[in-house]
N, C-alpha and C positions, 0 to 999 in steps of 0.2 A: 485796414481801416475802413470803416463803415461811414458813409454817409446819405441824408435826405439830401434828393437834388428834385426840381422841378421837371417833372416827366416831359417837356420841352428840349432839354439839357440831354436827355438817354440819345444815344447812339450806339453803333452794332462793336459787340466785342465788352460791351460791359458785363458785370456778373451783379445780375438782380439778387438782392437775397430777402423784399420785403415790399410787397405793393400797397399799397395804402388804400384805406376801405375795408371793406368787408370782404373775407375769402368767397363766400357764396356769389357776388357781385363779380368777379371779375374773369376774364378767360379763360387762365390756366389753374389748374388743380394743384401745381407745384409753386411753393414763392422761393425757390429759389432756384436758379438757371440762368444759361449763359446766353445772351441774348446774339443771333447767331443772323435772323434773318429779317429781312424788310415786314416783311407777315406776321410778325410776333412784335417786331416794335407798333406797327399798326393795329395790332390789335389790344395791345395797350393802352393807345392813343385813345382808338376807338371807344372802349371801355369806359372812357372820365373821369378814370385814374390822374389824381393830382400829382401825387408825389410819388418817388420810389426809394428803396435803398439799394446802394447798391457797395459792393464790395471791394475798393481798386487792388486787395492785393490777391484778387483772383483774375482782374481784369481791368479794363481801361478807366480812366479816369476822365472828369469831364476835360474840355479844352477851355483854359484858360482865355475869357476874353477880356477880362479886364480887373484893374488890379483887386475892386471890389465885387467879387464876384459874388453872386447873393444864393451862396452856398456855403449851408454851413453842416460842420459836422458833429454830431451828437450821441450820446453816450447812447445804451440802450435801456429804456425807461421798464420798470415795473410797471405792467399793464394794470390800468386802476381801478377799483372796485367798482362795480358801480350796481346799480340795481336794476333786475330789468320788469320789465311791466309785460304782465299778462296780456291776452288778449283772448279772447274767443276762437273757440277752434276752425269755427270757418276762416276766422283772419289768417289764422295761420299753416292753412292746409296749400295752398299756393305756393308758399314758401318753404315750406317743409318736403313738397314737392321736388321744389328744385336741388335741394340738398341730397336731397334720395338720389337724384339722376345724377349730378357732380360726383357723388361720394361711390356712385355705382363704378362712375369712370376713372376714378380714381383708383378704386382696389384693382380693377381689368390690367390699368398701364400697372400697377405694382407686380399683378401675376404674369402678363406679359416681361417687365424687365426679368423676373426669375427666368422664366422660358428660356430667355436668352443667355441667360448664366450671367446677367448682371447682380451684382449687390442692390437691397434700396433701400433708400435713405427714408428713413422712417420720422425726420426732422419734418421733411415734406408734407407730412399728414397730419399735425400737430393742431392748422386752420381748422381741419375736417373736422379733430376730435370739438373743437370748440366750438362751431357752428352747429353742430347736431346739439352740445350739451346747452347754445344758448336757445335752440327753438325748442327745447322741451323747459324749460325756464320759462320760457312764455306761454305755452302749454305744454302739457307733460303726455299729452295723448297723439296729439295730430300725427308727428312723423311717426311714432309708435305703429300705427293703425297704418300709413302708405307702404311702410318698410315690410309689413306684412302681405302685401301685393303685391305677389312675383309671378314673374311667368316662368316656364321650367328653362328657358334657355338663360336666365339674368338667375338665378336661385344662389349660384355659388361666389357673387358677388354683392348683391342684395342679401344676403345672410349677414355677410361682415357686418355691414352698415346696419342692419337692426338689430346684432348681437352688441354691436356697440351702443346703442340705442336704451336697451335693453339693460346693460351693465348700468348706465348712467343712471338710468332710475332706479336700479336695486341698488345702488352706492348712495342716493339719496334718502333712500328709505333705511338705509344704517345708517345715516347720518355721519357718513364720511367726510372728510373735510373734501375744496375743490380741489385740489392739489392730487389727492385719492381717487377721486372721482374722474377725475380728467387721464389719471393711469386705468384704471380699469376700463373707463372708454375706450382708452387705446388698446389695451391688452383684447377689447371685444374687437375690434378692428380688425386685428393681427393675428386672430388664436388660429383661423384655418389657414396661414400665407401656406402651410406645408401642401396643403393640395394645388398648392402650384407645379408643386413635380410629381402629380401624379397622371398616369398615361390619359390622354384626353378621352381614350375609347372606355375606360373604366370611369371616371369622373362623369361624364353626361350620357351615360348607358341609359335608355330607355327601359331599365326592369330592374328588378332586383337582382342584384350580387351575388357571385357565387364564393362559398369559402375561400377559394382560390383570390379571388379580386376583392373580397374586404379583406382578408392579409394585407394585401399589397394596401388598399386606403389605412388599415390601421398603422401604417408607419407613417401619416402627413404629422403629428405632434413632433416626432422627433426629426424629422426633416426639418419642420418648421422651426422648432427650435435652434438647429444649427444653423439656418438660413439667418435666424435674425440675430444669434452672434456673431454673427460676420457684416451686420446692418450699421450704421451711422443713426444713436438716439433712441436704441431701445433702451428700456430700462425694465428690472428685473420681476416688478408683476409681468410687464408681456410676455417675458421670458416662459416666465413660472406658469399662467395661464396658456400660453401656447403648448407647452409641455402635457399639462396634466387635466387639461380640459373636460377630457372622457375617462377620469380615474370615478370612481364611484364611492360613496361613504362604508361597504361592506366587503371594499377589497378585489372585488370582483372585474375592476376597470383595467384599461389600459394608458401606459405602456408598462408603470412600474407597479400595476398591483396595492399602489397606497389606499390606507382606509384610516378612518374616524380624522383626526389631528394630525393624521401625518399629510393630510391635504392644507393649503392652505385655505383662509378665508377666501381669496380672490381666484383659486383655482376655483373651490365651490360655487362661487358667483357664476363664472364661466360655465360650470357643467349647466346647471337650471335655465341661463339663456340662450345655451346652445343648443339643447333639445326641446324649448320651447319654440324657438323659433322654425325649428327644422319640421316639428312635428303638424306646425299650424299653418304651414305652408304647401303650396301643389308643387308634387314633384314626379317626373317622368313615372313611377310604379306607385304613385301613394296618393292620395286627396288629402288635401289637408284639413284636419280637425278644427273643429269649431273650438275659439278662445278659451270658452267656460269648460268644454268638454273637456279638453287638453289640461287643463288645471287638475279637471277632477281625476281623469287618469292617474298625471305624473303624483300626485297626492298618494295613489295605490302601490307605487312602487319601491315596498320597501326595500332599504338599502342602498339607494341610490345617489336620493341628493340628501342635504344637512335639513334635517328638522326645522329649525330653526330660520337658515337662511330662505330655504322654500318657501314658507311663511310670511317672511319680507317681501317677495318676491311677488306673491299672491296679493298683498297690500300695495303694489308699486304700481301693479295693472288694474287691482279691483278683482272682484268677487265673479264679475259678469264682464272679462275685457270687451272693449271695444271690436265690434263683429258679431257677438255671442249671439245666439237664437234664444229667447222665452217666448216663455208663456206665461200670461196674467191670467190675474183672477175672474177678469169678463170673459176668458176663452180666446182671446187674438193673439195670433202671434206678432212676436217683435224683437230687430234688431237693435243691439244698443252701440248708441250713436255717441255717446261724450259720458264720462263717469259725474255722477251726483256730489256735488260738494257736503250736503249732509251724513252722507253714509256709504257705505260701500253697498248695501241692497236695495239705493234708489235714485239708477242713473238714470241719464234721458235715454229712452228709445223712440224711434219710429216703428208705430203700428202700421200693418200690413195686408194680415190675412185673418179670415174668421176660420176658428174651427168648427166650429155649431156650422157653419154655413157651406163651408170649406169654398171656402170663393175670397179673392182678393180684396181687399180695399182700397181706400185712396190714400195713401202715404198719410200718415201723421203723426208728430211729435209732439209726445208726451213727457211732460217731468214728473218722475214719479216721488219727488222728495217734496213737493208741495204741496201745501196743508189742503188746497180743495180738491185734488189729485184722490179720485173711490178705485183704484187700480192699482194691482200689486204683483211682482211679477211672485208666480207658485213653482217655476220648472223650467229648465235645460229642454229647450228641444232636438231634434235631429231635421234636418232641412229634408234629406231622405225621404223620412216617414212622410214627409209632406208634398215630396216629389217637387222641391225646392230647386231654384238654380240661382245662380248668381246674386247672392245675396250682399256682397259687398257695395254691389251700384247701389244700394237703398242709403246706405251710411256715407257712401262718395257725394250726393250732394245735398251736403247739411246746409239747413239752412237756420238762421239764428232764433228763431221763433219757437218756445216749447210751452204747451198748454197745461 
C-alpha cells in the first residue's frame, strides 16, 4: 500500500518510492530506496522536501499517534498535462547544467551496479528521462549544447545523457506522441548500458582500437540487451534500440546485419544520435567535429542512416547546431550561440574574429533573422585553418542581448 506522509513522519526502515518536487531539486538520483541511515533521512529533510511516498509493504509504516492521524492514503494520479513556458537559453543554461551533472551520476551508479553483477532497475531513471524532456520544452537547445561538453574521462556517461537528449528532440520532430517520446528517451539513456561489461582497459584506451578490442566493444548491444532483460521497467523500444543501435540501413552494421525496414524506426533514431554525438565530441584518439561539419559528413555516407529520419534529425538541431564555426558575408567569423526562430539559415551568433584582419574581436551577438541584420552567414569554417581553440567558451556565456 502506498502512501503521502509528511516528511516529519519518515523514519529509518521505511521504503520511499516517491519524493515530492522535482527530480532535479532533490539529493538522490533514485526515488525509490529503503531508507537505511540517519544521512539520508537528513538529507531529505534538508532538501525541503515536503512530502514522501512511501511503501509499507516493503517497509515500515508510520507510528501511529493518534487516532486522526493526518495521513492519508491515495491512489496513484495520472500526472496532468500542463503546459510548459519557454524561457531563454541563458535562463535555462543553469538548470540544464545541473541535469547534465545528476543524470552523469546517475548513468556512473547504473554502470557501477552492472560491475557489481547487480540488476538495475530502470523505474529509477524514469525522473531523469522527464527532467531532460522538460528542459528542452523550455528550450530545445541549452542542455542539447552542455551535453556536448565532455571531457574524455565523463564521455561514456555524458553520451547517455545527450543520446537521450538527442532522441527527445528527433521524436519531436516526428511528432511523436509523449508517451513515444519519453520511450525513445529512455531507449537514448539505456542503448550503451552494454559497455558496462566491457574491460575498463578497452573502454577508456587512450588510442585507437585494435581489431582485436573493437571485437570485443562490438559485443556491448547484445550484452546490453540481455542486461536489460533481466532489469525492472524496461520496455521493448529500449530493448530494440539497445540491440540494434549500430545496425545500418545497407546491411553492413552490427550485430545482426539488418537493413532498410528490417530496422526499426526507433532503432534508426538511435544509430543518427549515437554517431552524432560520439563523433562531435573529444575523445582520448579523436577531436571532436564541429556541429555543422558533422552534419555535413554524416549527410555523405551513404547507406548508413534512414534518408529521411536523418533529415529530421538535421531539422531538430538546425542547419548550423549550436557550436558550429561560420563565416559571414562581412569576412568575421562566428560561433552560433541559439538557433533563429525564422529560419534554419538565421540563427544568433557571436562575432569573434576578422578574417581580412586576421586579429580577434570583441565578442558580439548578432541576430541574423532580423530585418536590419546586412550580414549573412556564406560558409562552414574549420577553427584549425584559423588556428582556433576553444571555441565553446564563446557560446558558454550567452548573454541575452542580440543586435
Amino acid at each position: 500500500m502506498l502512501k503521502w506522509i509528511d516528511t516529519k513522519q519518515l523514519r529509518l526502515g521505511m521504503f520511499v518510492c516517491e519524493l515530492g518536487g522535482s527530480w532535479v531539486d532533490h539529493p538522490f538520483w533514485r526515488n525509490k530506496f529503503l531508507l537505511k541511515t540517519r544521512e539520508e533521512l537528513a538529507l531529505i529533510r534538508d532538501a525541503g522536501i515536503a512530502r514522501v511516498r512511501i511503501d509499507i509493504g516493503k517497509g515500515l509504516d508510520i507510528v501511529a499517534v493518534a487516532p486522526a492521524a493526518a495521513v492519508v492514503a491515495v491512489p496513484t494520479p495520472e500526472p496532468a498535462k500542463t503546459a510548459v513556458a519557454q524561457v531563454r537559453m541563458d535562463e535555462e543554461l543553469a538548470r540544464a547544467a545541473r541535469i547534465c551533472t545528476r543524470g552523469k551520476e546517475a548513468v556512473m551508479s547504473m554502470f557501477q551496479e552492472v560491475r557489481m553483477g547487480n540488476a538495475i532497475d530502470v523505474v529509477d531513471i524514469a525522473p531523469l528521462v522527464e527532467e531532460i524532456a522538460s528542459s528542452m520544452a523550455r528550450h530545445p537547445h541549452a542542455l542539447l549544447s552542455l551535453a556536448r561538453l565532455k571531457t574524455q574521462d565523463d564521455y561514456t556517461y555524458l553520451h547517455s545523457v545527450a543520446v537521450c537528449a538527442l532522441m527527445i528532440a528527433l521524436a519531436r520532430q516526428l511528432q511523436l506522441d509523449d508517451a513515444l517520446t519519453r520511450s525513445a528517451g529512455l531507449a537514448g539513456l539505456l542503448h550503451d548500458m552494454g559497455k558496462a561489461t566491457s574491460p575498463l582497459e578497452i573502454l577508456n584506451k587512450p588510442g585507437k582500437l585494435t581489431e582485436a578490442e573493437f571485437a570485443v566493444m562490438r559485443q556491448h548491444p547484445e550484452a546490453g540487451h540481455a542486461m536489460l532483460l533481466e532489469a525492472r521497467g524496461t520496455d521493448s523500444i529500449a530493448l530494440d534500440v539497445c540491440l540494434h543501435h549500430h545496425e545500418k540501413i545497407d546491411g553492413s552494421g552490427y550485430p545482426h546485419r539488418l537493413s532498410g525496414d528490417q530496422i526499426s524506426l526507433f532503432a534508426k533514431m538511435g544509430a543518427v544520435c549515437d554517431v552524432y554525438d560520439a563523433v562531435t565530441s573529444e575523445r582520448p584518439y579523436n577531436k571532436g567535429w564541429d556541429p555543422s561539419e558533422a552534419l555535413r559528413r554524416m549527410a555523405e555516407w551513404r547507406g548508413h542512416f534512414d534518408p529521411a529520419i536523418f533529415q529530421a534529425f538535421v531539422k531538430s538541431l538546425g542547419i548550423y547546431p549550436i557550436g558550429s564555426l561560420v563565416r559571414l558575408e562581412s569576412g568575421r567569423l562566428a560561433v552560433v550561440i541559439e538557433q533563429g526562430k525564422k529560419s534554419l539559415t538565421t540563427p544568433i551568433v557571436k562575432v569573434f574574429f576578422s578574417t581580412k584582419a586576421k586579429c580577434h574581436l570583441m565578442p558580439k551577438l548578432l541576430d541574423l533573422s532580423k530585418s536590419n541584420c546586412d550580414d549573412k552567414i556564406v560558409a562552414r569554417e574549420s577553427a584549425e585553418t584559423w588556428g582556433l581553440v576553444n571555441l565553446d567558451e564563446l557560446w558558454g556565456g550567452v548573454t541575452p542581448a542580440a543586435t
